[in-house]
Backbone bond lengths (Angstrom), bond angles and torsions (degrees), N, CA, C in turn:
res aa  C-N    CA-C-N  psi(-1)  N-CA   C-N-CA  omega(-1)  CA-C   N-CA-C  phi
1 X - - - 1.464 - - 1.536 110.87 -
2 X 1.341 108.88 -37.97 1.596 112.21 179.51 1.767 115.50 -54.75
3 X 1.451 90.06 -38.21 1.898 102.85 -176.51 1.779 94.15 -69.85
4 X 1.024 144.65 -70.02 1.331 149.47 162.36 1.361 108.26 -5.76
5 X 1.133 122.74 -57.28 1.674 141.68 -148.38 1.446 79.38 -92.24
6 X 1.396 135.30 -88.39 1.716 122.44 -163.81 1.562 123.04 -72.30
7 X 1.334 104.55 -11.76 2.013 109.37 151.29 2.023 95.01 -57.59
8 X 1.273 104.93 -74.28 1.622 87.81 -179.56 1.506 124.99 -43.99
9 X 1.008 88.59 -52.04 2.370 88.13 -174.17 1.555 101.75 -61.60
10 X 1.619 114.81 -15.02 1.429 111.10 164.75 1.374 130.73 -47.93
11 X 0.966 94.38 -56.95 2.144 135.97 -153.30 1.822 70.50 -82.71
12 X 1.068 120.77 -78.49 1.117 114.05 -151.37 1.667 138.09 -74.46
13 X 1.571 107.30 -25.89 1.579 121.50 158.14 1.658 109.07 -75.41
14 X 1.296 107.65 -27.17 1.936 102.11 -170.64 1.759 105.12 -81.29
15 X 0.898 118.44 -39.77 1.917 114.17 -173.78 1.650 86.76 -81.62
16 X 0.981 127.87 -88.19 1.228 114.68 -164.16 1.633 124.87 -32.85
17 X 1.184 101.67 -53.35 2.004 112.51 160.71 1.245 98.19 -52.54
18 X 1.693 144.56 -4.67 1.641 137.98 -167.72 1.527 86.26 -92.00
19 X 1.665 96.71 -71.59 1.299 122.17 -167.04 1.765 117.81 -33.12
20 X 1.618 114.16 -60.20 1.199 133.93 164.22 1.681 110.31 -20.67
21 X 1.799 93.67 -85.87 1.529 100.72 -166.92 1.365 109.72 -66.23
22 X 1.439 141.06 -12.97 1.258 135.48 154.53 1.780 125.61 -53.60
23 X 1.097 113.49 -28.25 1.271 139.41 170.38 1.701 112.46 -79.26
24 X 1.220 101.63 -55.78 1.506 93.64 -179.60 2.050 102.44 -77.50
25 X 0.782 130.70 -32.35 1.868 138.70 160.51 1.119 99.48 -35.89
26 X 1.516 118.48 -62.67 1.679 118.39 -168.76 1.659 114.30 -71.52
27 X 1.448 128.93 -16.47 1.246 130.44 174.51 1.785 106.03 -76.11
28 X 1.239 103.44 -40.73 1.203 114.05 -143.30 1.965 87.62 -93.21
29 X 0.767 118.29 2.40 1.619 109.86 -162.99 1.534 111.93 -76.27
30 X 1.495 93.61 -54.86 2.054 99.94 -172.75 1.606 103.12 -58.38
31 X 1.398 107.88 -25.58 1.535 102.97 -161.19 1.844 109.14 -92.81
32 X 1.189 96.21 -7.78 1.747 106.37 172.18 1.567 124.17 -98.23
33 X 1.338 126.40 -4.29 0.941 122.34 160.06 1.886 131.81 -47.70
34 X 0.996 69.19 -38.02 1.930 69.63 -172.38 1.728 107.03 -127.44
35 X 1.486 111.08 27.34 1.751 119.56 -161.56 1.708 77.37 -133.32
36 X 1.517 116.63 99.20 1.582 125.44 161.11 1.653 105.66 -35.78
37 X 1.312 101.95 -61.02 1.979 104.80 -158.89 1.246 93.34 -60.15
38 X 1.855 139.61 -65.11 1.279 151.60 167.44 2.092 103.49 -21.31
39 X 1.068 101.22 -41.37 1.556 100.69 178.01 1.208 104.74 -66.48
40 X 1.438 120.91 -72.92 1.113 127.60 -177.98 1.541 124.38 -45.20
41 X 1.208 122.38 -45.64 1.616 112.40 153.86 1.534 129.31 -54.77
42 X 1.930 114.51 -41.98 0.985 94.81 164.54 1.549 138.99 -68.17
43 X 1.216 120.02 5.49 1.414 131.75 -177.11 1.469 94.60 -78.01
44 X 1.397 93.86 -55.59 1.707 110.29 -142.02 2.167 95.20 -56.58
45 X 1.583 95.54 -20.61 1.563 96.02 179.01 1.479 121.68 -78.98
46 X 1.280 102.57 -37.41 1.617 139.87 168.03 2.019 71.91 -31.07
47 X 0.991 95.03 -102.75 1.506 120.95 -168.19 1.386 130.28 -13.99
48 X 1.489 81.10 -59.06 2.179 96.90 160.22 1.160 92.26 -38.05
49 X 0.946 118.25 -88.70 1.943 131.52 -127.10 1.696 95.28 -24.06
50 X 1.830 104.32 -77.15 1.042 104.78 177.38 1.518 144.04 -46.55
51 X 1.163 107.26 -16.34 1.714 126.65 -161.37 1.872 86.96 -90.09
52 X 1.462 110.05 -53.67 1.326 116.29 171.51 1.712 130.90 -40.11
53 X 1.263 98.27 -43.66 1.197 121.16 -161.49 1.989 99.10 -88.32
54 X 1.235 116.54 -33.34 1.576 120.67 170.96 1.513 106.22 -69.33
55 X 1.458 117.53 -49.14 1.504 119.37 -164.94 1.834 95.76 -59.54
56 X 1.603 115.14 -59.76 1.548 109.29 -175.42 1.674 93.44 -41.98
57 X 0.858 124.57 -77.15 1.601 126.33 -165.61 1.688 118.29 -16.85
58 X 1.670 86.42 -60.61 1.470 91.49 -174.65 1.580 103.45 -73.75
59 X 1.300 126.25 -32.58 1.145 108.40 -172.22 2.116 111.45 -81.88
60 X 0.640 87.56 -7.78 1.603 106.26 176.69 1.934 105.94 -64.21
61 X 1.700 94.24 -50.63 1.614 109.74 179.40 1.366 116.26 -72.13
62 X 1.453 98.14 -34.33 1.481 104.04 173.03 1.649 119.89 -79.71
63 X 1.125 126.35 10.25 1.684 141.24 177.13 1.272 104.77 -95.92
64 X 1.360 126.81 -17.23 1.206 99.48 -162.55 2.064 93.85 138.40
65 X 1.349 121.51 -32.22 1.466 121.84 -172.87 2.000 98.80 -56.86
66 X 1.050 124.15 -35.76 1.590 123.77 -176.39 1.651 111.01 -45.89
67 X 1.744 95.74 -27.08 2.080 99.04 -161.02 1.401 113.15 -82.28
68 X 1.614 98.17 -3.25 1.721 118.68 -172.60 1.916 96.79 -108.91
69 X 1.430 132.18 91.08 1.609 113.06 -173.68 1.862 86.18 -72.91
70 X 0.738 117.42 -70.53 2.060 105.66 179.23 1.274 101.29 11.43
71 X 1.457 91.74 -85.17 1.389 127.03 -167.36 1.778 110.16 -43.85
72 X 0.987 106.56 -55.28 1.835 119.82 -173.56 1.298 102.62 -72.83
73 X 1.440 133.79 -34.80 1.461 117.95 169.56 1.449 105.22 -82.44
74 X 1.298 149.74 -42.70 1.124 130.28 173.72 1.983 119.83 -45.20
75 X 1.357 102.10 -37.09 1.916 106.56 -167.13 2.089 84.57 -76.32
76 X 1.547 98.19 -35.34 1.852 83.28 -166.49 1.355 103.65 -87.95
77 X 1.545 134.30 32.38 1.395 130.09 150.37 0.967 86.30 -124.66
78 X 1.630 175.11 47.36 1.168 130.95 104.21 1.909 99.44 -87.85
79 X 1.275 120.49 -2.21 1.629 78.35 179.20 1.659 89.28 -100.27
80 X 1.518 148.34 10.90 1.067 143.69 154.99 1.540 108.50 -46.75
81 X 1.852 106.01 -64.58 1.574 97.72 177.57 1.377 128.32 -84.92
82 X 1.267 120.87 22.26 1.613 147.62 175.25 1.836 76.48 -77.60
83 X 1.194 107.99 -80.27 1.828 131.60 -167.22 1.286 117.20 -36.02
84 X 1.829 96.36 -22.16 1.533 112.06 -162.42 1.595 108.07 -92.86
85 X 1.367 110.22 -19.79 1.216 127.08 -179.40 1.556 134.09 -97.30
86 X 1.357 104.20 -31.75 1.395 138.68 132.50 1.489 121.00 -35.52
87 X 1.215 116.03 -29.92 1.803 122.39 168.47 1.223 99.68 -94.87
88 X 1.370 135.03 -59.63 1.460 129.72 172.55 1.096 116.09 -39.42
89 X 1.758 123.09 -68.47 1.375 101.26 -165.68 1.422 111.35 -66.96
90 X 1.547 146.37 -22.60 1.291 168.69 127.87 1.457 98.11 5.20
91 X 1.580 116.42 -59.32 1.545 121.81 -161.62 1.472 92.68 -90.04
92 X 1.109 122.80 -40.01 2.046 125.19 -167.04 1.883 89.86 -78.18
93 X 1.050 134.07 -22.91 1.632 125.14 -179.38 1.547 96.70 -85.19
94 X 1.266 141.46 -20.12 1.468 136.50 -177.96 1.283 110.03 -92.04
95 X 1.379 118.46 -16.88 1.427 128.38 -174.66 1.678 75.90 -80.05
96 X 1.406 98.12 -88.20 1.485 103.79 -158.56 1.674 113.84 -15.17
97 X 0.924 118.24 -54.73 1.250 138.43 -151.80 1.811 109.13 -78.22
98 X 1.935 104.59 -12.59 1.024 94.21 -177.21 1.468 108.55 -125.11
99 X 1.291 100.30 3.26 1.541 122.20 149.14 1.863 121.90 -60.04
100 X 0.966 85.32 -54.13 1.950 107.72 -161.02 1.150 98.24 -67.06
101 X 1.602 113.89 -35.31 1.413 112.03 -178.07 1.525 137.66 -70.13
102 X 1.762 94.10 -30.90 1.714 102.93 -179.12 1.266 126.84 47.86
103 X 1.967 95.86 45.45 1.829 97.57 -164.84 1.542 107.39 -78.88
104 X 1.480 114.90 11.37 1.719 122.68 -174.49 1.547 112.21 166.07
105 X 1.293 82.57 146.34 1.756 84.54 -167.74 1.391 130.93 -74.81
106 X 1.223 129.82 108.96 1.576 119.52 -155.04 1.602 96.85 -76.96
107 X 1.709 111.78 146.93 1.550 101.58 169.37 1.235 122.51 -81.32
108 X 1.555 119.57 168.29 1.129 144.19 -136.09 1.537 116.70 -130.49
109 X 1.106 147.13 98.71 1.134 124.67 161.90 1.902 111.10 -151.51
110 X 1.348 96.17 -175.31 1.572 101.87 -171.12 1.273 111.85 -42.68
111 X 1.353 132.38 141.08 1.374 133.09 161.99 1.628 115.32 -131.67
112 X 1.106 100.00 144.30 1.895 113.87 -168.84 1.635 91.92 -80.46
113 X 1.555 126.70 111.11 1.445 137.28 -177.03 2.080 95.45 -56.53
114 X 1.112 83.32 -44.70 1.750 72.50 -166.15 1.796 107.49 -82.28
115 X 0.946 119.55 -10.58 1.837 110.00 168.77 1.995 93.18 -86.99
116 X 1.363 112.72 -35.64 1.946 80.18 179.13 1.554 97.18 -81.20
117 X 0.890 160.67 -25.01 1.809 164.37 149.01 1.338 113.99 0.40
118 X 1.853 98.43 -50.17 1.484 122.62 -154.53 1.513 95.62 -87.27
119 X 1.456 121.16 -59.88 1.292 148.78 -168.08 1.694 94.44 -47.45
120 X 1.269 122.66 -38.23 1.641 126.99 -160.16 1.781 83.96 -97.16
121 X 0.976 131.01 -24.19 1.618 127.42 -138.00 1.787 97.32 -92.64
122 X 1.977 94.54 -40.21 1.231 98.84 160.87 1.198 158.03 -101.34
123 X 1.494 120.03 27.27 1.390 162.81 82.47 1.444 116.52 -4.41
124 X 1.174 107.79 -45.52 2.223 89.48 174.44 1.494 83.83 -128.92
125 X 1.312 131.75 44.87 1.616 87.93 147.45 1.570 116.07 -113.72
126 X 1.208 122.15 59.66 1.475 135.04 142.99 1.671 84.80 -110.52
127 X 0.972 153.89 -40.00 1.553 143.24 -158.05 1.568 95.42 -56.29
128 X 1.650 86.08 -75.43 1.287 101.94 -170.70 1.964 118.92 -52.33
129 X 0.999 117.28 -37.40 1.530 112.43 -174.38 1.657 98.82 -89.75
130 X 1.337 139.70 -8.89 1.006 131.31 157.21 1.914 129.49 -69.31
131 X 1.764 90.37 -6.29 1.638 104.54 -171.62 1.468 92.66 -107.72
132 X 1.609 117.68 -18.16 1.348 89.22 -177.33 2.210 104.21 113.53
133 X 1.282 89.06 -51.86 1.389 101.85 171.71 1.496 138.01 -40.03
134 X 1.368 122.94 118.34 1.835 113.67 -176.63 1.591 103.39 -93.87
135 X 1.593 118.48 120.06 1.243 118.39 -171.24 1.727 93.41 -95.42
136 X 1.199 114.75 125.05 1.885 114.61 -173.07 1.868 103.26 -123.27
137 X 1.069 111.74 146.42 1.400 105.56 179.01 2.073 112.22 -130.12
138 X 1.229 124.87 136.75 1.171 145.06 -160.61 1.334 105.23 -106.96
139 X 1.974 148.88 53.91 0.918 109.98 -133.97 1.421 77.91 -148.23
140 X 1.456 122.17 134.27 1.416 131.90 170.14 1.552 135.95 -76.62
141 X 1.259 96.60 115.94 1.664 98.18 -162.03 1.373 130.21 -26.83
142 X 1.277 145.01 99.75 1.521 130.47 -172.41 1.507 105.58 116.53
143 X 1.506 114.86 -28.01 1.322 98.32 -154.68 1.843 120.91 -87.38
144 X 1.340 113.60 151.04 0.973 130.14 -148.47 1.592 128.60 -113.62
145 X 1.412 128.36 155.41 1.156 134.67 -162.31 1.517 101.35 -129.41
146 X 1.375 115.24 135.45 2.012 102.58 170.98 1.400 81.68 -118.02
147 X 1.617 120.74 116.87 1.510 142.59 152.71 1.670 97.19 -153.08
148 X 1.721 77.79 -174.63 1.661 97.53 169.63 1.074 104.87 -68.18
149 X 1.591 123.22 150.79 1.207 122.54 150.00 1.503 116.60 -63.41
150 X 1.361 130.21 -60.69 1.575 127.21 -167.46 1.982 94.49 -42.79
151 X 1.127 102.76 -62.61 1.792 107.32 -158.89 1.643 107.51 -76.00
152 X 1.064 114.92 -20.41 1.527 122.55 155.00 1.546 105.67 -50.19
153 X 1.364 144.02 -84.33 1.307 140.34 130.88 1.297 128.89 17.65
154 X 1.245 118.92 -69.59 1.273 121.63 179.11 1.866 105.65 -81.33
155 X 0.851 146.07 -11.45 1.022 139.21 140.07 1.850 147.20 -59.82
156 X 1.484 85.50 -17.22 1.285 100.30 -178.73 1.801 100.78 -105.45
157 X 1.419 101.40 -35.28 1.349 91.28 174.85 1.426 118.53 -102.11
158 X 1.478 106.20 21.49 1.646 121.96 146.22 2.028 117.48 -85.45
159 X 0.953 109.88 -43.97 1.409 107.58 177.25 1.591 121.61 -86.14
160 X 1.490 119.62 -30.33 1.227 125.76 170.72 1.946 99.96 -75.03
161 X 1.100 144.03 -49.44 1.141 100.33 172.53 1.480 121.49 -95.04
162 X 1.025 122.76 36.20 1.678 134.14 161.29 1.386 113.65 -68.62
163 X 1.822 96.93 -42.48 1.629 127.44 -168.17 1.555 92.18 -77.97
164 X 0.979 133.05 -53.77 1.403 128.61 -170.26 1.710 103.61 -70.08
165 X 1.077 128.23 -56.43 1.251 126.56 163.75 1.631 126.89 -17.21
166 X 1.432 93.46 -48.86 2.275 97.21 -165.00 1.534 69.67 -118.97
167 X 1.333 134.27 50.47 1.716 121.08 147.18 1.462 110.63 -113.86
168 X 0.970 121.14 108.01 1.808 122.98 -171.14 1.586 93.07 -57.83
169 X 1.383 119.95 167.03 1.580 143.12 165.04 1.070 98.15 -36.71
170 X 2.019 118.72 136.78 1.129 99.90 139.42 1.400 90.14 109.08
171 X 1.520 129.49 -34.02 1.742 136.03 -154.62 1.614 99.85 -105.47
172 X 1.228 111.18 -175.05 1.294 141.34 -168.23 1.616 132.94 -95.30
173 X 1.202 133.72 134.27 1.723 115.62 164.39 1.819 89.89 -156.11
174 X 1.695 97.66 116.26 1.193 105.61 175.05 1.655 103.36 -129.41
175 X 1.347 96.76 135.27 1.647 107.49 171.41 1.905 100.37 -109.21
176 X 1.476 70.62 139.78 1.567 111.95 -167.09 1.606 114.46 -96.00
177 X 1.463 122.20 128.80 1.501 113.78 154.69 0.962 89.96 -95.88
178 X 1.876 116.24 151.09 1.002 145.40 114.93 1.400 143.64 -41.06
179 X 1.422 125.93 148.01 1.558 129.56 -173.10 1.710 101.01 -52.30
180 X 1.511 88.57 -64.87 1.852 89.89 -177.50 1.510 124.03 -77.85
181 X 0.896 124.13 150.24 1.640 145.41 -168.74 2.019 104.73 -66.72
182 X 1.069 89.18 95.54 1.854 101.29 160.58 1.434 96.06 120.19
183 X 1.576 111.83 7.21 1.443 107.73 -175.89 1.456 112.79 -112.04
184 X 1.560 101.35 133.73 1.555 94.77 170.17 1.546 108.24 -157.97
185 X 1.916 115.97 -165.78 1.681 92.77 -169.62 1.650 76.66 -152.46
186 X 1.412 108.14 154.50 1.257 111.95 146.75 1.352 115.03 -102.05
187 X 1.448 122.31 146.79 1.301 109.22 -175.97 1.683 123.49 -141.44
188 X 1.154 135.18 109.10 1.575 114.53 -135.22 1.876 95.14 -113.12
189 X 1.225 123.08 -177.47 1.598 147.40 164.93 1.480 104.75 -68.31
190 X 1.634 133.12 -23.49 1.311 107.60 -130.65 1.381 113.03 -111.59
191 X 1.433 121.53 -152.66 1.615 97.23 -165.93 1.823 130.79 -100.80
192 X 1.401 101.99 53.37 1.004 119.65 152.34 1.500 119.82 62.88
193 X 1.173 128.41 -173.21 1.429 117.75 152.81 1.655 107.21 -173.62
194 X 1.465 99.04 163.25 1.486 114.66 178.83 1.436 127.48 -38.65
195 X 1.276 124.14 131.45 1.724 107.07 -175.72 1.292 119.73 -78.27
196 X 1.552 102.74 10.01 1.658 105.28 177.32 1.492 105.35 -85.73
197 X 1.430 112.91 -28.95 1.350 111.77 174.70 1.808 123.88 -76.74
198 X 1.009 106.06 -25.18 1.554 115.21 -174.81 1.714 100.76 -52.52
199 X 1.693 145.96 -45.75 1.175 120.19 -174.61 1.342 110.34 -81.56
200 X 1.555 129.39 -5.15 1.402 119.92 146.61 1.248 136.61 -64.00
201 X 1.287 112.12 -22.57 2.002 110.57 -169.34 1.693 104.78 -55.20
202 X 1.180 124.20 -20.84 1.513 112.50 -163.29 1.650 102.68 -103.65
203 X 1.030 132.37 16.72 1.278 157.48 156.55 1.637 112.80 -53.30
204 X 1.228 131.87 134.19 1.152 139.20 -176.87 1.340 92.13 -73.11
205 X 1.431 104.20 148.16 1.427 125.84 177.08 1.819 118.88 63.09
206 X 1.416 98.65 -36.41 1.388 110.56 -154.16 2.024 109.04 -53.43
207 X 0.938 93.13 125.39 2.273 105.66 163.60 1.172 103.50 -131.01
208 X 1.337 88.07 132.69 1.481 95.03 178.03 1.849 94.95 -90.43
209 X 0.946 159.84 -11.19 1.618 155.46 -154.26 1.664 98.09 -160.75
210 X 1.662 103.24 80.82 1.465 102.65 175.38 1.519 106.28 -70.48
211 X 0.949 135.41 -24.57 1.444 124.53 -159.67 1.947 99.18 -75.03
212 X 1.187 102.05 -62.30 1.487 113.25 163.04 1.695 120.50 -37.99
213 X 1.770 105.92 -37.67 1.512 99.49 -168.40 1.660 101.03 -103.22
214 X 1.413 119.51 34.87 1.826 111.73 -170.85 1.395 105.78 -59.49
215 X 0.955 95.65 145.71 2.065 98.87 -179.59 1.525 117.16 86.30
216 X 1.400 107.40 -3.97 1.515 96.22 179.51 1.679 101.30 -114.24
217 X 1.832 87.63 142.15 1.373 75.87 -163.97 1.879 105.08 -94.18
218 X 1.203 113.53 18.42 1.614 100.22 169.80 1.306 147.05 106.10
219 X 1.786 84.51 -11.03 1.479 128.76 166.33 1.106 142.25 -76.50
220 X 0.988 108.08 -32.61 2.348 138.33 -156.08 1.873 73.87 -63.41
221 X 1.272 116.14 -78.66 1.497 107.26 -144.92 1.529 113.70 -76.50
222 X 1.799 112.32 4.35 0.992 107.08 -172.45 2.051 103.36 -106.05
223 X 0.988 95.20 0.30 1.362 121.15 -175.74 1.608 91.45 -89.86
224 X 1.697 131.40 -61.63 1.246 130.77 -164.40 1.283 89.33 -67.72
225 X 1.175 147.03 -49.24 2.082 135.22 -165.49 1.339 99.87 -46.36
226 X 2.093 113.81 -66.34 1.184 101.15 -172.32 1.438 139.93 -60.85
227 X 1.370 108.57 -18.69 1.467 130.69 167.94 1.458 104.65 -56.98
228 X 1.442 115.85 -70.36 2.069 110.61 161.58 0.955 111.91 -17.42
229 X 1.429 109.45 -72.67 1.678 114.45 -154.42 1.681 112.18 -60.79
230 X 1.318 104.80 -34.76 1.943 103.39 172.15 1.101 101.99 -62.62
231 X 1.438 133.96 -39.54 1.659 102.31 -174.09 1.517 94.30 -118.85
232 X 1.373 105.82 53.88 1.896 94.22 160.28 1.073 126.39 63.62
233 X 1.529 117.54 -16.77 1.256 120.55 174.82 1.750 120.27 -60.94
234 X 1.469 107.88 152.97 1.436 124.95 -148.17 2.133 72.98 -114.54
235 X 1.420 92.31 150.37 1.756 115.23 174.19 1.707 99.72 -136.28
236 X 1.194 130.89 154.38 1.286 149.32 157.20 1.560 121.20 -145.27
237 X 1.280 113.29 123.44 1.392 123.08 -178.05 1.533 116.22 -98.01
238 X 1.314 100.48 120.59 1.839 99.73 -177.12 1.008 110.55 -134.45
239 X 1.796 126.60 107.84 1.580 133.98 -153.62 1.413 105.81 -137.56
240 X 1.201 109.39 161.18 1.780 113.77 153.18 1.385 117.27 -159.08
241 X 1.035 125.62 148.46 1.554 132.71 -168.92 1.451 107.72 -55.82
242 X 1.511 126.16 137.82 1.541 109.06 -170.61 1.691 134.88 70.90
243 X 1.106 110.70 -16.73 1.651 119.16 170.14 1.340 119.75 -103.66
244 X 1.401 114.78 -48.66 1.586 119.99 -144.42 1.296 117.27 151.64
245 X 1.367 102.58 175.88 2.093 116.15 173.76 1.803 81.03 -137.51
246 X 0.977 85.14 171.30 1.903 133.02 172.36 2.068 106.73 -121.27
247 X 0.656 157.81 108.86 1.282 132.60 114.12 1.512 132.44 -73.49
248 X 1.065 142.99 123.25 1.297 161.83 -136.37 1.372 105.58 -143.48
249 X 1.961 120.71 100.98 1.084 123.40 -175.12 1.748 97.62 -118.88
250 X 1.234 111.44 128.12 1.385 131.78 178.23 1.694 104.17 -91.95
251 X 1.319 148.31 81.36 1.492 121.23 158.30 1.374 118.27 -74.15
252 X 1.863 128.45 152.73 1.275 122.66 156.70 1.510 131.08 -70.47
253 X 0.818 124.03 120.54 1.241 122.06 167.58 1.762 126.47 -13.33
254 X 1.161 112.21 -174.54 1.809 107.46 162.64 1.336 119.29 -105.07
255 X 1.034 101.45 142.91 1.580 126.08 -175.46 1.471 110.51 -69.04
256 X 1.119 114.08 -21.76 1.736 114.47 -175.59 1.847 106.75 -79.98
């Protein structure tokens, strides 16, 4: 009866404790962008959720969940990937943070679009063939990017699996060269979204389709803007509900 009793206080303190801090995130968002203390709380909520959601667990196991093994390996893999996410958003807030900052200028030089392409490509392809997804690439021999290599990388293998993410089974994510030099797009099958939402996506924390985005912690695309903005690079979002997105990354050339 005891296991019964904290399976309920489960179900029932954890969604509602979901529900809450999702609500207070969404008030608090426009006004934390550029408000340090406002950041710092919204993290600090970011953070709960998960930290919240392990303690019910363990204390759930500790009631009495251990006398059920079923039961005890199911609560100790979800608070494993509770733990798992908790390092991500952990590792995507240090990125952020060492992006945003621009405490020195990382160097710069030519990069071959299709060797960083590959480098990101093999990185999700268990993602990608576990979704179902064909990742295809369009990419002209030679052609070239002037960024960092590391953040070149993390950008591509920030938006290509974003693209695989909101691509249902079965769909598409092809990166594109462009005519002109530093330009290119990823461009996916999947289900798209509203153009009211597009000047939010690069927003800390912000999803627009949590159920679709579980496990992500909210960062990836807000991490790829600031990465743009160090090297000047230009982004354009071109979506529609039911079709697809476009992302469209412009870099400048070199200055030398």
């Amino acid at each position: 009866m005891k296991l019964v009793s904290s399976n309920k206080k489960l179900r029932e303190n954890l969604i509602p404790g979901k529900h809450n801090l999702l609500k207070k995130n969404k008030s608090m968002r426009s006004a934390s962008q550029d408000n340090p203390s406002d950041w710092v709380a919204e993290t600090a909520h970011e953070l709960r959720l998960p930290v919240a959601n392990i303690s019910l667990l363990i204390e759930t196991l500790l009631e009495g969940g251990l006398e059920d093994e079923e039961t005890a390996r199911k609560m100790l893999t979800t608070a494993h990937t509770e733990v798992i996410h908790l390092q991500s958003l952990l590792s995507n807030l240090l990125s952020l943070e060492q992006v945003s900052k621009g405490r020195y200028e990382l160097p710069k030089q030519w990069q071959l679009l299709e060797v960083s392409v590959n480098t990101a490509l093999r990185s999700l392809a268990k993602t990608a063939s576990d979704a179902g997804i064909t990742v295809k690439t369009n990419i002209k021999t030679g052609f070239r990017v002037y960024a960092n290599e590391a953040q070149l990388n993390e950008v591509l293998l920030n938006l290509i699996e974003n693209a695989i993410k909101y691509t249902p089974t079965g769909g598409t994510v092809t990166v594109i060269s462009e005519d002109k030099e530093g330009c290119f797009s990823i461009n996916d099958t999947g289900i798209g979204m509203p153009a009211l939402e597009i000047p939010k996506i690069f927003q800390r924390f912000y999803r627009i389709n949590r159920a679709r985005s579980k496990g992500s912690t909210g960062l990836g695309l807000s991490i790829v803007k600031h990465i743009l903005d160090s090297h000047g690079a230009k982004i354009t979002v071109n979506s529609k509900e039911g079709e697809g997105s476009s992302f469209m990354l412009e870099f400048p050339g070199s200055l030398e």
